[in-house]
C-alpha positions in Angstrom: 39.7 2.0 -79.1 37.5 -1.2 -79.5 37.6 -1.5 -75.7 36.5 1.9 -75.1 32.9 1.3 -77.7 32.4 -1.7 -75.8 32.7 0.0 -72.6 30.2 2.0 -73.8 27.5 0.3 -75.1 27.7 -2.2 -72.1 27.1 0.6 -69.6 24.2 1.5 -71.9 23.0 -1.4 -71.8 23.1 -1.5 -67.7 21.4 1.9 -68.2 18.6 0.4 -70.2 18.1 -2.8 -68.1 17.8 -0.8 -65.4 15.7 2.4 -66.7 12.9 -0.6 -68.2 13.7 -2.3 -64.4 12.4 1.0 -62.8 9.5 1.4 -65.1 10.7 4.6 -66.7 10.8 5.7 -70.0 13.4 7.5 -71.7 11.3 10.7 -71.5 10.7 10.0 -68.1 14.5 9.6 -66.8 15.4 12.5 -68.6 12.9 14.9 -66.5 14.2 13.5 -63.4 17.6 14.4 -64.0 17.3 17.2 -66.3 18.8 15.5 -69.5 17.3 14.9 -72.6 15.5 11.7 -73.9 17.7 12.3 -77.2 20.7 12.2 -74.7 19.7 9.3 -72.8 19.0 7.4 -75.9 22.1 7.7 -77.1 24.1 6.7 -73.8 21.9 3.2 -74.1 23.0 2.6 -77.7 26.6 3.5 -76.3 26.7 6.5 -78.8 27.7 9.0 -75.6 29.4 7.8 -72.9 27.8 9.1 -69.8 30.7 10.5 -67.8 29.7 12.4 -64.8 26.0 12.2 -66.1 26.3 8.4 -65.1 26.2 9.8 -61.8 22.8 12.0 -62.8 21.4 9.4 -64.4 21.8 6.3 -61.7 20.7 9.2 -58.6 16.7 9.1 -58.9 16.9 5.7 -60.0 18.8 4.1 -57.4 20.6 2.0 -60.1 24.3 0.7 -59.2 26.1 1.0 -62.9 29.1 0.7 -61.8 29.2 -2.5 -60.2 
């Protein structure tokens, strides 16, 4: 179970690094792929693990989060 929260929060972190990379906000990523910034916040703290939104959220940005 420990694996899986640090799973999380590390692909949260990519998220963030990213996201800040990009120069977008929170608010910002979430109107480009129709989340919420209350959703996106939480996948960076590694609170909600993205799932099939990873694939949402790395689309406009052009980020690689998987690798």
């Amino acid at each position: 179970m420990a694996m899986h929260g640090a799973a999380q929060k590390a692909i949260g972190k990519r998220i963030k690094e990213y996201r800040e990379k990009c120069g977008l906000t929170q608010e910002m990523l979430a109107e480009k792929t129709d989340l919420t910034p209350n959703y996106i916040s939480a996948v960076e703290r590694g609170i909600s693990f993205p799932r099939l939104s990873l694939i949402h959220i790395s689309e406009p940005t052009r980020l690689d989060v998987i690798s």
